[in-house]
C-alpha positions as CSV (number, residue, x, y, z in Angstrom):
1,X,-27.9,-32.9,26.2
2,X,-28.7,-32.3,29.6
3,X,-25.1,-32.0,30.9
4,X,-24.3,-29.1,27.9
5,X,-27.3,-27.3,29.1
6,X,-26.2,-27.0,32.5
7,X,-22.9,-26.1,31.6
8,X,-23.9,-23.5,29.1
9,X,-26.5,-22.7,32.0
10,X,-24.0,-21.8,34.1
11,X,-21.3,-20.1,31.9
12,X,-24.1,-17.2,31.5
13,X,-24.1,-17.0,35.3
14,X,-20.5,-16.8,35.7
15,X,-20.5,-14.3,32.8
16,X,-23.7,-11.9,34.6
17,X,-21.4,-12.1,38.1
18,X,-18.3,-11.0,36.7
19,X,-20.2,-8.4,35.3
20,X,-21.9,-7.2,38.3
21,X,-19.1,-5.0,39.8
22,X,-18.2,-2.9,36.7
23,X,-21.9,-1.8,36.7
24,X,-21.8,-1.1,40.8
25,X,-23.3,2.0,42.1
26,X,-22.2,4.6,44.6
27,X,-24.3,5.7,47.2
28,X,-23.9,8.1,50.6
29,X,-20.3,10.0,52.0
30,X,-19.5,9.4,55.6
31,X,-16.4,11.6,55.3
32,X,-18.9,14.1,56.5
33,X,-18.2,16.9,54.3
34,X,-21.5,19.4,54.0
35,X,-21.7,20.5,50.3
36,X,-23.0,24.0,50.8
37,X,-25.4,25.4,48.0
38,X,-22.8,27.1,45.4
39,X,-22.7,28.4,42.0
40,X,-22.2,25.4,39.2
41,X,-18.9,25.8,38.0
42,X,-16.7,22.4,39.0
43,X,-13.8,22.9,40.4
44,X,-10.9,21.7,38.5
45,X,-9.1,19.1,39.5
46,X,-5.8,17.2,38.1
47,X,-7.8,14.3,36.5
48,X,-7.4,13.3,32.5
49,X,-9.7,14.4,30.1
50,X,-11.4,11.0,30.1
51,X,-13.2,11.1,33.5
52,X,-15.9,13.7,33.9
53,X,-15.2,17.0,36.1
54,X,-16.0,16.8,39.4
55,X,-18.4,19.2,41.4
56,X,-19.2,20.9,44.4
57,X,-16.1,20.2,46.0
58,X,-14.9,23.8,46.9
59,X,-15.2,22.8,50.9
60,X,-13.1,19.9,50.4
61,X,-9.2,19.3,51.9
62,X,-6.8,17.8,49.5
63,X,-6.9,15.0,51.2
64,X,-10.8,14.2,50.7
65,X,-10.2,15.5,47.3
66,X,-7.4,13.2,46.3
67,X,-9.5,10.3,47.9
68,X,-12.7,11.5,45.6
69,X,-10.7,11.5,42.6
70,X,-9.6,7.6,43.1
71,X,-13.3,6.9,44.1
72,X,-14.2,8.5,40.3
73,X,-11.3,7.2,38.8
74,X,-12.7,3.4,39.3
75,X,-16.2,4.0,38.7
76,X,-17.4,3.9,41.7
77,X,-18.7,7.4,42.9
78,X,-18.1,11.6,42.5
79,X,-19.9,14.3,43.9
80,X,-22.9,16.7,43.6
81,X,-23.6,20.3,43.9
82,X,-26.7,22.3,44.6
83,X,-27.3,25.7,44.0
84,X,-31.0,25.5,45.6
85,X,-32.4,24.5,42.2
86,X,-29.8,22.8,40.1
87,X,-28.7,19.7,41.5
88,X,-25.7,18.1,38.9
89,X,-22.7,15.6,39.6
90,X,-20.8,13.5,37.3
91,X,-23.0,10.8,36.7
92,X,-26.3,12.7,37.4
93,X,-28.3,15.9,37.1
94,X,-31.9,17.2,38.1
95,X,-33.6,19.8,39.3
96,X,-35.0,19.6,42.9
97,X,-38.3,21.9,44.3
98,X,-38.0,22.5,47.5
99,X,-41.6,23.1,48.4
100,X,-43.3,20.4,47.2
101,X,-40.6,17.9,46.8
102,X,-40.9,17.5,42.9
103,X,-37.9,16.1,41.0
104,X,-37.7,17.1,37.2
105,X,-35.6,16.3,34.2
106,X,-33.4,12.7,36.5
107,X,-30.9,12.2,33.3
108,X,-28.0,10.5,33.5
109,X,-24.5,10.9,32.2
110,X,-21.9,10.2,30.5
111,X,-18.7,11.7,29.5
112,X,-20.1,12.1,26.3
113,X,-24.1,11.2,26.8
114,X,-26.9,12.4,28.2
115,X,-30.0,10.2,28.8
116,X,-33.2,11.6,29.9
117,X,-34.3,8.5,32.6
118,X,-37.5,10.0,34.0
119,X,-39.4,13.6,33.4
120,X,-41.0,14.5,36.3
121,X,-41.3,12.6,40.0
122,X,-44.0,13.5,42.2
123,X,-44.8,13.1,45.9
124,X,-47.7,12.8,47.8
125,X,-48.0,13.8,50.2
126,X,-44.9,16.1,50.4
127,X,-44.0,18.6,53.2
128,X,-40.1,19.6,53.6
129,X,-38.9,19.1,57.5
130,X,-35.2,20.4,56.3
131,X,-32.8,21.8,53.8
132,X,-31.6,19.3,51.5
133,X,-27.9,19.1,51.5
134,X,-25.3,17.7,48.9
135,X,-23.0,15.2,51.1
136,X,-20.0,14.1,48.4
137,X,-22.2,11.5,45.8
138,X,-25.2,11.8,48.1
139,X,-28.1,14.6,48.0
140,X,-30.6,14.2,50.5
141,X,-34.0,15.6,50.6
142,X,-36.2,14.9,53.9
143,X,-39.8,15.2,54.2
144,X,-42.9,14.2,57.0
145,X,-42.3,10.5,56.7
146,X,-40.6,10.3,54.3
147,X,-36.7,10.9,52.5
148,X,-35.5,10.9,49.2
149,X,-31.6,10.1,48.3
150,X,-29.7,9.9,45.3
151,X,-26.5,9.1,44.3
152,X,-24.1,10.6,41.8
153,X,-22.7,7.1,40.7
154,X,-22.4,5.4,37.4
155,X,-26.3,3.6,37.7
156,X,-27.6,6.7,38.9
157,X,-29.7,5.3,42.1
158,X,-32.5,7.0,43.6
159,X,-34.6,5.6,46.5
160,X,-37.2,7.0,48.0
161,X,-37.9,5.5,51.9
162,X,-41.3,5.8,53.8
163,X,-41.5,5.9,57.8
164,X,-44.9,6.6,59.5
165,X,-47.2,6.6,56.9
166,X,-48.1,5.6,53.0
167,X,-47.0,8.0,50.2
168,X,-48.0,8.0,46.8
169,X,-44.5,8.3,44.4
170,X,-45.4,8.8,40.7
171,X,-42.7,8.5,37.5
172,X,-43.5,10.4,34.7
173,X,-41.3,8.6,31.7
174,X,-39.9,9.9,28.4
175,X,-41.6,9.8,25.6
176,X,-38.8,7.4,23.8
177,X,-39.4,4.9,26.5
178,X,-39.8,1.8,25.6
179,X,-40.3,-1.9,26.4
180,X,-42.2,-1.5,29.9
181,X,-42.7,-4.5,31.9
182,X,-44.0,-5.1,35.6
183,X,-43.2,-8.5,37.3
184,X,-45.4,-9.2,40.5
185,X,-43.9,-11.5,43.6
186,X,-46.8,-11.0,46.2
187,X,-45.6,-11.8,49.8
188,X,-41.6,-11.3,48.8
189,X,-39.3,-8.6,49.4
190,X,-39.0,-7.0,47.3
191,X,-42.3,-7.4,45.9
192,X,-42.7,-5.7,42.7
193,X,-40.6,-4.2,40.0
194,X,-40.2,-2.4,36.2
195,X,-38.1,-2.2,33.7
196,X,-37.9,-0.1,31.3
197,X,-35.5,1.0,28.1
198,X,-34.3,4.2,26.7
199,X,-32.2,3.4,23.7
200,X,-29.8,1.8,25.3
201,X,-30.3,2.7,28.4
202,X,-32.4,0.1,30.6
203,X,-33.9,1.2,34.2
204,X,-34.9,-0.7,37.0
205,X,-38.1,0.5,39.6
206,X,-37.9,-1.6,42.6
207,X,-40.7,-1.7,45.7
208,X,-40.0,-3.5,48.8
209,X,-44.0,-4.1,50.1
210,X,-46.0,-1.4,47.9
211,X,-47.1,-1.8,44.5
212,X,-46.5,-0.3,41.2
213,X,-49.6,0.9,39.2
214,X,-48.8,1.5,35.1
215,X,-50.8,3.4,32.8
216,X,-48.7,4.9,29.6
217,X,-46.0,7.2,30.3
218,X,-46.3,6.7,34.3
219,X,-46.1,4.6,36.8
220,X,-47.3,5.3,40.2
221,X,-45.9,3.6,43.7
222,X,-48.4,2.9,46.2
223,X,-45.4,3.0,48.9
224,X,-46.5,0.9,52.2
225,X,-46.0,3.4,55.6
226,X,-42.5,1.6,55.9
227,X,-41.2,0.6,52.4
228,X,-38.4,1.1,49.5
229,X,-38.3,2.3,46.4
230,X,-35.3,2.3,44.4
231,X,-34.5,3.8,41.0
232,X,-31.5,2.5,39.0
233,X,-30.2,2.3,35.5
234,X,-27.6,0.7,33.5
235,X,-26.1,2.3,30.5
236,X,-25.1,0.5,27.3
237,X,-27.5,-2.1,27.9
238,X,-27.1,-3.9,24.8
239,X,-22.8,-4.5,25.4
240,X,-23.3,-8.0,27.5
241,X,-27.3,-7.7,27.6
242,X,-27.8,-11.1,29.4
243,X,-25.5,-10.4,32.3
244,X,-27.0,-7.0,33.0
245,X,-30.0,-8.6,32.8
246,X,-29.1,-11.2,35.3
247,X,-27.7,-8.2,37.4
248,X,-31.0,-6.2,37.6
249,X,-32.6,-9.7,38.0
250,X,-30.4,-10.7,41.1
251,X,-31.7,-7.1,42.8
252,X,-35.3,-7.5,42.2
253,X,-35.5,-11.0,43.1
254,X,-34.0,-9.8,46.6
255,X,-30.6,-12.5,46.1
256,X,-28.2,-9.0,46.7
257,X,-29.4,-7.2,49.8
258,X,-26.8,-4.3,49.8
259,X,-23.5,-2.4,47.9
260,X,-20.9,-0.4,49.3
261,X,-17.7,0.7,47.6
262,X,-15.0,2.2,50.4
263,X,-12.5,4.6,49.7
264,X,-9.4,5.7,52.5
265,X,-8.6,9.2,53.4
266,X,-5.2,9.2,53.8
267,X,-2.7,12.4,54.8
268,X,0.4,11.4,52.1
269,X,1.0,7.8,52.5
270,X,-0.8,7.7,56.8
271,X,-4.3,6.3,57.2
272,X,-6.5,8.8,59.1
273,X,-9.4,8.3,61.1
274,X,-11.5,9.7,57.6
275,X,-13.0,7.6,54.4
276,X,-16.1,8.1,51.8
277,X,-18.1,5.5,51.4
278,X,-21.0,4.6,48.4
279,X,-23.6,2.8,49.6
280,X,-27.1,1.3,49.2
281,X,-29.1,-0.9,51.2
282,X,-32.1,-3.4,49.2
283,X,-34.1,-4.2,52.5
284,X,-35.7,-1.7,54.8
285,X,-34.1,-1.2,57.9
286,X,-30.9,-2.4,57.2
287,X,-28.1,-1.2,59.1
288,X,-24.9,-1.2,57.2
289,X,-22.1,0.7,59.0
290,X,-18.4,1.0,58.3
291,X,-16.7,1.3,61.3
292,X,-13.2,0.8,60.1
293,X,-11.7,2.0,56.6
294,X,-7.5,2.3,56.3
295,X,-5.4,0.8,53.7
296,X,-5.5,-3.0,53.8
297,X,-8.3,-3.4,56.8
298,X,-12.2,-2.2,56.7
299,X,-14.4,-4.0,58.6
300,X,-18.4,-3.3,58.6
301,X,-21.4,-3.6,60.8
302,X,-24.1,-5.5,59.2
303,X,-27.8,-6.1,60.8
304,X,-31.3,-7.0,58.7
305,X,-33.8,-9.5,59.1
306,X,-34.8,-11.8,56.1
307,X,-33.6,-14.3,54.5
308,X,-29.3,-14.6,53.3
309,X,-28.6,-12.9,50.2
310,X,-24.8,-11.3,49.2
311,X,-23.3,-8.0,50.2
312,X,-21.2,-6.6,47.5
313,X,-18.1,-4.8,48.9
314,X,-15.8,-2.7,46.4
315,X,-12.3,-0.9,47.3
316,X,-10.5,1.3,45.5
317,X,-7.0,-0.5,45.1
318,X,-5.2,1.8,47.4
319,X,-7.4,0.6,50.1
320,X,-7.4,-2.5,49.4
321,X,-4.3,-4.1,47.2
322,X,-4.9,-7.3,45.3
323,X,-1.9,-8.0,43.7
324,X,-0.3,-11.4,43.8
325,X,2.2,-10.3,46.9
326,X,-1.2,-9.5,49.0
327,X,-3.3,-12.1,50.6
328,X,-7.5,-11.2,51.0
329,X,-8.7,-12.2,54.3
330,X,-12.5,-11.8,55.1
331,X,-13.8,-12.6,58.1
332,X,-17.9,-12.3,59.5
333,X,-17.9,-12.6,63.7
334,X,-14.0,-13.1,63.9
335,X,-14.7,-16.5,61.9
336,X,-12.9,-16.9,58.6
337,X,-14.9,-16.8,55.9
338,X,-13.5,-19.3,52.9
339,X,-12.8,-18.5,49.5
340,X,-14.4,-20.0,46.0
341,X,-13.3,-19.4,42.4
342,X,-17.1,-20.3,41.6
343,X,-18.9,-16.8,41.5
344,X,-22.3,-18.6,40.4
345,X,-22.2,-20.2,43.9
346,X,-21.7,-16.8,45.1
347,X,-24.7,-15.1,43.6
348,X,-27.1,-18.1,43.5
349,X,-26.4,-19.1,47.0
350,X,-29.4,-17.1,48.3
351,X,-31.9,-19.0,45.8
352,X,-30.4,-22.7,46.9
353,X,-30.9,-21.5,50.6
354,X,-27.0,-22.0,51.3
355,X,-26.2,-22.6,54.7
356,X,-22.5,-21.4,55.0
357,X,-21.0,-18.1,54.3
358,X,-18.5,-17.8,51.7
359,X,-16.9,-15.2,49.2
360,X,-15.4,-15.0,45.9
361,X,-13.6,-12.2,44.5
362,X,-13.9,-10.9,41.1
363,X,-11.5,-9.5,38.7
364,X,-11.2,-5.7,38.3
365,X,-9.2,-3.3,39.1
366,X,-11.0,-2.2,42.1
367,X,-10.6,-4.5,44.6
368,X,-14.3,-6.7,44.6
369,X,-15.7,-9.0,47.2
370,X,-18.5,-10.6,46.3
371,X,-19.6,-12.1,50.4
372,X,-22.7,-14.4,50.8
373,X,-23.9,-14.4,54.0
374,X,-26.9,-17.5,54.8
375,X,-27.8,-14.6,57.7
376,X,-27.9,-11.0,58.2
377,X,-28.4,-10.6,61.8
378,X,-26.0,-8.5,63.8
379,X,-22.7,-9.5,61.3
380,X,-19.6,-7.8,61.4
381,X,-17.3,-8.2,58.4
382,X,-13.6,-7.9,58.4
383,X,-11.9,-7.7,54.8
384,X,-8.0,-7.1,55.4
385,X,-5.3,-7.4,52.8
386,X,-2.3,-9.0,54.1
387,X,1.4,-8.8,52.4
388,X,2.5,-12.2,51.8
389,X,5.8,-13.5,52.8
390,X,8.9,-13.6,50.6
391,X,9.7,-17.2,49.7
392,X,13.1,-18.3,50.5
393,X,16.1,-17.2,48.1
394,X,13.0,-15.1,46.4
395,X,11.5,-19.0,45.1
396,X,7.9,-18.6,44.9
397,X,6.0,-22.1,45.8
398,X,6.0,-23.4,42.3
399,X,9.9,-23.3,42.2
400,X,10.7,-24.7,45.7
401,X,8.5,-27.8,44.6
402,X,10.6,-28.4,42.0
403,X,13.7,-28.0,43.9
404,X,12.3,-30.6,46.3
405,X,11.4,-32.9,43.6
406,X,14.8,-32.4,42.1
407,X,17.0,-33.0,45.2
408,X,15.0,-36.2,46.0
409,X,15.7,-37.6,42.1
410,X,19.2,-36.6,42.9
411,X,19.4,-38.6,46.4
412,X,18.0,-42.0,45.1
413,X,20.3,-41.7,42.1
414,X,23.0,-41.5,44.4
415,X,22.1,-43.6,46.9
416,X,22.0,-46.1,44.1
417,X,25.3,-45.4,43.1
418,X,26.8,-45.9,46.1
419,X,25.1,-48.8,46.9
420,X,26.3,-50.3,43.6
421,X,29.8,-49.3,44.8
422,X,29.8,-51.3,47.6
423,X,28.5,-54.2,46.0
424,X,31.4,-54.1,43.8
């Protein structure tokens, strides 16, 4: 009995990691295109009526264009617009004050749904230092000691950051919220979190030191003078419940510390020195910096203190191939960094304190890495996808083994028939 509850155990593990991926949000745009405040009419771009239009991309070269379109294309990020009070994307829509910072009517979308996630967000204390601007999926809104970000991805993330001094962040929630919970874990990062449903529709609050204060309809974040608060959500909540639950688990226990999905620029079929990038970071202070991003090589800067945890690296498949011709190499300080088909070991490494990096990579279209790393200090990753070799006369392995095996049967049978001969 105990053996089939472990295995069962872990099947739900492996079942919530290969989920993770499919549900991974898009962050910030380090193709540095500035979004300029514009009228709300997308663009229209040569994409299928199945993925949403794409906005605010009026600045943008073909090239960044064409590299947005595969970013959309595999779920991992689009692009907002702002026209000083209208903030929309594909994925997510608000309107943004200026003056005091208020954020009303965060919904999220789909191609076909809309879901109010929060009414109203509040900030206090608030004072503007600059203009927002619209960066590809990221809009950014500064403030005295404090900046919010958020991210026109498929989870619809929004964090809030605090440098200097202590704000006060407060959620107003839809009326059709339901099933509000807070879970507590006092001298952890991150140390609190809620969840929350909308239909089908679950959301995740997430405080790095502060705490979270819940009373109806709104929750208020007591955000420590250097903290984090992130906002996500996971559509369709009920399609594979326990492994989105374990998903939004794995983020609030602290076992992922960070997400970037990396797409190429490229002029025709040449790399350029260009890319967009979707990113979030789950510890304050993180530094998470791709250096490198051409087709078949990224590498990335990591640096944070704490504890290990994973870093979750998607690639559109232009970037990165994965087919069986391609070999995945990933290495962390020039050292290679092995390979395991287990993905529970993977994600649960951080709670069993693992010592050793590994990696496992999951199966979507997007190229996935899944990288545990047992620390986060000063870390440079190298992911490369490298073409394998032909096999001779076009055999793969499989087939020159059994050619091997076959001309051995057929030596000894000879030999032996020889050596019979001569007998004779």
């Amino acid at each position: 009995m105990v053996g089939a509850r472990r295995s069962r155990s872990s099947a739900i593990r492996v079942a919530a990691t290969l989920t993770v991926i499919t549900i991974l949000p898009a962050a910030a745009f380090a193709g540095a295109v500035l979004v300029k405040a514009s009228s709300l009419a997308p663009r229209p771009t040569p994409s299928d009526e199945f993925l949403p239009p794409l906005y605010g991309t009026e600045d943008f070269d073909n090239e960044t264009l064409h590299a947005l379109q595969r970013g959309r294309a595999n779920d991992l990020f689009a692009s907002f617009e702002w026209n000083g009070t209208r903030v929309r994307g594909s994925y997510v829509e608000f309107d943004y004050n200026l003056a005091n910072g208020t954020v009303s009517g965060f919904t999220a979308k789909g191609l076909t749904s809309r879901v109010l996630l929060v009414s109203l967000i509040t900030l206090s204390p608030f004072s503007p230092t600059s203009w927002p601007e619209a960066r590809g999926p990221k809009f950014t809104a500064p403030g005295a000691s404090i900046v919010a970000r958020v991210r026109d991805d498929p989870m619809s993330s929004l964090e809030f950051v605090t440098n200097g001094s202590a704000h006060r962040v407060t959620f107003l929630l839809p009326s059709n919220v339901t099933e509000v919970a807070t879970h507590w874990r006092p001298g952890s990062w991150p140390a609190s979190s809620v969840v929350f449903s909308i239909g089908d529709t679950r959301g995740l609050l997430v405080l790095g030191a502060g705490t979270f204060e819940v009373a109806g309809l709104t929750v208020v974040a007591r955000m420590a003078s250097r903290d984090l608060l992130v906002l996500k959500s996971i559509p369709e909540f009920g399609l594979h419940r326990s492994e989105k639950t374990a998903f939004l688990d794995a983020i609030a226990s602290g076992r992922i510390a960070s997400e970037a999905s990396l797409v190429a620029i490229l002029n025709g079929t040449r790399p350029t020195e260009k890319w967009l990038e979707s990113q979030i970071t789950y510890r304050i202070g993180m530094v998470q910096i791709p250096e490198l991003v051409v087709p078949r090589h990224v590498a990335v800067r990591l640096n944070a203190t704490g504890p290990g945890a994973v870093v979750l690296l998607a690639f559109d498949p232009l970037t990165m191939p994965q087919n069986r011709t391609d070999r995945l190499v990933v290495k962390a300080n020039g050292a290679e960094v092995p390979e395991t088909t287990d993905t529970l070991s993977t994600f649960y490494a951080a709670e069993s304190k693992g010592d050793k990096a590994f990696y496992s990579r999951l199966p979507f279209v997007a190229t996935v890495v899944a990288l545990y790393l047992p620390s986060l200090g000063r870390i440079m990753v190298d992911v490369q996808s490298q073409p394998v070799e032909p096999s001779p006369a076009g055999l793969d392995a499989a087939s020159q083994a059994a050619m091997v095996v076959a001309v051995g049967i057929v030596s000894v049978a000879a030999a032996h028939m020889f050596r019979r001969r001569r007998e004779s």
